[in-house]
C-alpha positions in Angstrom: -1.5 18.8 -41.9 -1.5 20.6 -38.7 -2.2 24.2 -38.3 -2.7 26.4 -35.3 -6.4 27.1 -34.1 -8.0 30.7 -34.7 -9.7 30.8 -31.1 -7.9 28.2 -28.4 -10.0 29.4 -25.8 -12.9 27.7 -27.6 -11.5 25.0 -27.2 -12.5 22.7 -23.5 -9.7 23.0 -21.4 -7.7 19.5 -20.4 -8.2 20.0 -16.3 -6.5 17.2 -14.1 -8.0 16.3 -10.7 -5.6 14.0 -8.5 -5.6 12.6 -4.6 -3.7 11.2 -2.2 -5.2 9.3 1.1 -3.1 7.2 3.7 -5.0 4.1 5.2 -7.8 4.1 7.5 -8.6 2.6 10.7 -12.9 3.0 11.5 -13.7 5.2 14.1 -12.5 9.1 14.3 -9.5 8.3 15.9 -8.3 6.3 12.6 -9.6 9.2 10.2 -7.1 10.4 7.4 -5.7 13.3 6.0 -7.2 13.6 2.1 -4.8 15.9 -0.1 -6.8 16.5 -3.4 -5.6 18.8 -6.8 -7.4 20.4 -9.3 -5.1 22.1 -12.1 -6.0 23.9 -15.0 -3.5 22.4 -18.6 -5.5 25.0 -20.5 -4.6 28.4 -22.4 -7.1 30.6 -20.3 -7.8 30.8 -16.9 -11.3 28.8 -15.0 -13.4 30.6 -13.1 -15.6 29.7 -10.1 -13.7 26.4 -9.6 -15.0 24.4 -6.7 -14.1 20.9 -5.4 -16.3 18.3 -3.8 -15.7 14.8 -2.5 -18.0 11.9 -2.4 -17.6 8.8 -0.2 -19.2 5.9 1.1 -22.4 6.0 2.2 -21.5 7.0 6.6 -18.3 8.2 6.1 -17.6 12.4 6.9 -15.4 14.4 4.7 -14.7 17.3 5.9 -12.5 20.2 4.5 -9.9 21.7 6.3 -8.8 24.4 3.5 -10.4 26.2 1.3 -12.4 23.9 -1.9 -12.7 26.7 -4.3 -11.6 29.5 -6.3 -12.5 32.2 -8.2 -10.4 32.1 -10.9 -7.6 29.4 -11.8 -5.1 30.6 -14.1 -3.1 28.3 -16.9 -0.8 25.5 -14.9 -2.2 27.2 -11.4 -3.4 24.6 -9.2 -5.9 24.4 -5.9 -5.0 22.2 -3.4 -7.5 21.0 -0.7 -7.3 19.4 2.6 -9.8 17.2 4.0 -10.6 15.0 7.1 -11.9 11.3 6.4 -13.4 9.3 8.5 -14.9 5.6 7.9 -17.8 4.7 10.7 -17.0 2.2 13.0 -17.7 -1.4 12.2 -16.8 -0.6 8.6 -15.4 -3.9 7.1 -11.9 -3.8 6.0 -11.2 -3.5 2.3 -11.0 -1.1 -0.3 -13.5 1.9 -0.5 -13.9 4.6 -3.4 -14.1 8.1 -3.2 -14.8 10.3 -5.9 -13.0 14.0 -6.4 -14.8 16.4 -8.5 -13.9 19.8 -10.1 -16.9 21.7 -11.1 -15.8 25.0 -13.1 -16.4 26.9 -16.3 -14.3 28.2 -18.8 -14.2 30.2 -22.3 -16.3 33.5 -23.0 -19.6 31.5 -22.5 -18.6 30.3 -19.4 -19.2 27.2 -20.4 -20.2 24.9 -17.0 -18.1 22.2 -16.6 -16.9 19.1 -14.6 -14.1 16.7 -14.3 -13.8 13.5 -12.0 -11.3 11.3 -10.4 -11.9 8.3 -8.3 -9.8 7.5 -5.2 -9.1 3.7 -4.1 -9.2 4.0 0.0 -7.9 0.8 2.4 -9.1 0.4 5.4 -7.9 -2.0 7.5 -9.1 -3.4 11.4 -7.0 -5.0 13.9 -7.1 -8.8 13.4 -9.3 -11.1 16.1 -8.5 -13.0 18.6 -6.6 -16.1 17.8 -3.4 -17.4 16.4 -3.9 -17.5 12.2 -1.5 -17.8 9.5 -0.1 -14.5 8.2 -0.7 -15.0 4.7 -4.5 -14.8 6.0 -4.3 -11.4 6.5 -4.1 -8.3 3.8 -1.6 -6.3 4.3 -1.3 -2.8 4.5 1.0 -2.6 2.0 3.9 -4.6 -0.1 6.9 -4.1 -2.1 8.7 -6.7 -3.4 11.6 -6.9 -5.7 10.3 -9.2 -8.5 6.2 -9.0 -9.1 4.1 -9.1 -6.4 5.0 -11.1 -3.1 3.1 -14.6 -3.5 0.8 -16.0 -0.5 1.6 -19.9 0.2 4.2 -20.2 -2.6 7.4 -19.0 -3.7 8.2 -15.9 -5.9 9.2 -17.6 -9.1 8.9 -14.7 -11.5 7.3 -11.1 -12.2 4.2 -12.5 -12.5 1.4 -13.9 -9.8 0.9 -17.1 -8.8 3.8 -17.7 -10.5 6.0 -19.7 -7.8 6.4 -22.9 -6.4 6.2 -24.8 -3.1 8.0 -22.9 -0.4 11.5 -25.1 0.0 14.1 -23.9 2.6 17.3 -25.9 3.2 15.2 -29.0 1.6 12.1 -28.8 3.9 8.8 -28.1 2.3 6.4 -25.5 3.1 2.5 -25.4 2.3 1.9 -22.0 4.1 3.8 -18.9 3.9 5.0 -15.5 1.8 7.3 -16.0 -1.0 9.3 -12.3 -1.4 12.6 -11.4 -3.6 15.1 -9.2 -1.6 14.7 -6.0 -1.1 11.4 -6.2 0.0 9.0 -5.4 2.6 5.3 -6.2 3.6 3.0 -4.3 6.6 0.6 -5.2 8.3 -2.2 -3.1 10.9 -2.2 -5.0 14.2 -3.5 -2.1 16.7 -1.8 -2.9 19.7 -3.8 -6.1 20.0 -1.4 -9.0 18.8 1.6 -10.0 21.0 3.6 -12.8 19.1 4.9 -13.9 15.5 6.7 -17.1 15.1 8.3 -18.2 11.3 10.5 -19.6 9.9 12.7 -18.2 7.3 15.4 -18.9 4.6 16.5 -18.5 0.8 14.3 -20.5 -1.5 16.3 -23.7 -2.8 14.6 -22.5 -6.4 16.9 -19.3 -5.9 20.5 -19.0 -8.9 21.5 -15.8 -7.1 24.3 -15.9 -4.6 23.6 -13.1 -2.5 22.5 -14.0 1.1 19.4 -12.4 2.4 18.9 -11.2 6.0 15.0 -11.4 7.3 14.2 -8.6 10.0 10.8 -8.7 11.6 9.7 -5.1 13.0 6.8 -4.1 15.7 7.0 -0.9 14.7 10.2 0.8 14.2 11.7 -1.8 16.9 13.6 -4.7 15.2 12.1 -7.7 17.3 13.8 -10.4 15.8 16.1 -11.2 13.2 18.1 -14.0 11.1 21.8 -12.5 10.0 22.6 -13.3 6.7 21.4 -16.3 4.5 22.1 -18.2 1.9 20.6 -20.5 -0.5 20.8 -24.1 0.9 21.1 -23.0 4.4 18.6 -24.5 6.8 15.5 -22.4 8.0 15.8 -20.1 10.8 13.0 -19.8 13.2 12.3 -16.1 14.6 10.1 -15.2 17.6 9.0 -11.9 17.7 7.4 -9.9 20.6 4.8 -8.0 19.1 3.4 -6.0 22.2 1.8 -3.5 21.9 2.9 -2.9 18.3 0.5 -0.9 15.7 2.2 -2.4 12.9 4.4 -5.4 11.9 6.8 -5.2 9.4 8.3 -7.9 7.4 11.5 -6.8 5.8 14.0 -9.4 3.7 17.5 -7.2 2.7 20.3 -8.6 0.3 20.8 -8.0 -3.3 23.4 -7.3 -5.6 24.3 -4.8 -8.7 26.4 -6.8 -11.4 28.9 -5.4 -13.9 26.4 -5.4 -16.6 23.7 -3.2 -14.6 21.3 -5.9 -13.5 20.4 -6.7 -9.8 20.4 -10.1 -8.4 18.6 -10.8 -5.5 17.7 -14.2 -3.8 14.1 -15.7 -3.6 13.3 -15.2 0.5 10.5 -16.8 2.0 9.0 -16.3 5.2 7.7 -20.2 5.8 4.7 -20.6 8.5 4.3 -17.3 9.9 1.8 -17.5 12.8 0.2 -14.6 14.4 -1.2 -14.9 18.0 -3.5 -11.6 19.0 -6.1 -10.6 22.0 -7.2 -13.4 24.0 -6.2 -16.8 23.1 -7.2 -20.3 23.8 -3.8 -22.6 25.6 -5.3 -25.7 24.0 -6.0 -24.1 20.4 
């Protein structure tokens, strides 16, 4: 049986704290813009609502709006601004940061708290060197089937899921297996100059859509294949990455069928090397 309460506002209020934070590069210049949101799902207003943020031990959070309120009425929210900024010589990888609402609420004013923990990346410039790509963690990655596979191809939805990387026939042992549409970014910081791969439709793929692979330094398009299809030999790309902050692998081509459901081809970026800084002629 269900029947409505005699005093809701006795009742804890349901109080949802969210954030939002782009990636960071160490050092102020890399700092980051934190947007965090404290709303109140309950039937009466909060009072003396005030947010607070706690990161890693060296980093500085600083608000740039105000973190409190006096009183928060029902589906009201507080938005805060914040500048973040990880230390130099922090270690790329991911960081948490914890949001919380203190408050009260109800005719005792009740003192209360809710929490939300924030997943941060931060991500350095890569050393000197020449290194495969699939060495590196990207920024970020979306991929049409599952998550794009490191030094196999993307068989399925799941990971690890794929197969050796096969293009025209020729086998692969390093490289990024993606499904068109798809995309995958990486942080270089001005400090890498050259990506060489090759690139094709995975023999494994049924679809018959060709893919096209387009390598970006920054919004420039820097190299790129035309169309592809599966049994078509690999294509090699050299891209000039001078001066680029980031590097963008992006793999187009897919299809909507009469019944609703896309096809897209398996696209594999085979051996991609990265050469940044200084680097050895005989390495």
């Amino acid at each position: 049986r269900v029947r409505p309460l005699a005093e809701p506002r006795l009742v804890a209020p349901s109080v949802a704290v969210g954030a939002g934070l782009g990636v960071l590069v160490p050092g102020p210049a890399g700092g980051g813009t934190l947007t965090t949101t404290v709303t109140n799902r309950g039937v009466a207003p909060l009072a003396d609502v005030q947010v607070s943020v706690r990161a890693p031990g060296g980093w500085t959070v600083t608000p740039t709006a105000a973190t409190g309120r006096r009183r928060l009425a029902t589906d009201a929210t507080l938005s805060t601004t914040w500048t973040v900024v990880a230390p130099e010589g922090t270690v790329a990888g991911s960081y948490p940061i914890t949001i919380t609402a203190g408050y009260t609420w109800g005719p005792r004013h009740t003192a209360a708290s809710t929490s939300s923990e924030l997943v941060s990346l931060v991500v350095t410039a890569p050393a000197d060197g020449r290194r495969h790509l699939g060495t590196l963690q990207p920024i970020s990655a979306t991929n049409a089937l599952g998550p794009a596979e490191i030094d196999q191809s993307n068989g399925g939805s799941g990971p690890a899921d794929g197969a050796l990387l096969t293009i025209g026939g020729r086998h692969y042992t390093r490289g990024i297996g993606t499904t068109a549409p798809s995309e995958i970014d990486y942080y270089l910081g001005g400090r890498c100059s050259l990506l060489v791969t090759d690139v094709g439709v995975d023999d494994e793929a049924t679809a018959a859509v060709p893919a096209t692979f387009t390598v970006y330094a920054d919004d420039t398009a820097a190299a790129t294949s035309g169309p592809m299809s599966t049994g078509d030999a690999p294509a090699t790309l050299t891209a000039d990455l001078t001066g680029a902050t980031l590097l963008r692998l992006v793999a187009t081509g897919s299809t909507t069928g009469s019944d609703g459901t896309t096809q897209a081809d398996h696209a594999d970026w085979a051996t991609p090397v990265l050469t940044c800084g200084a680097v050895d002629p005989t390495s």
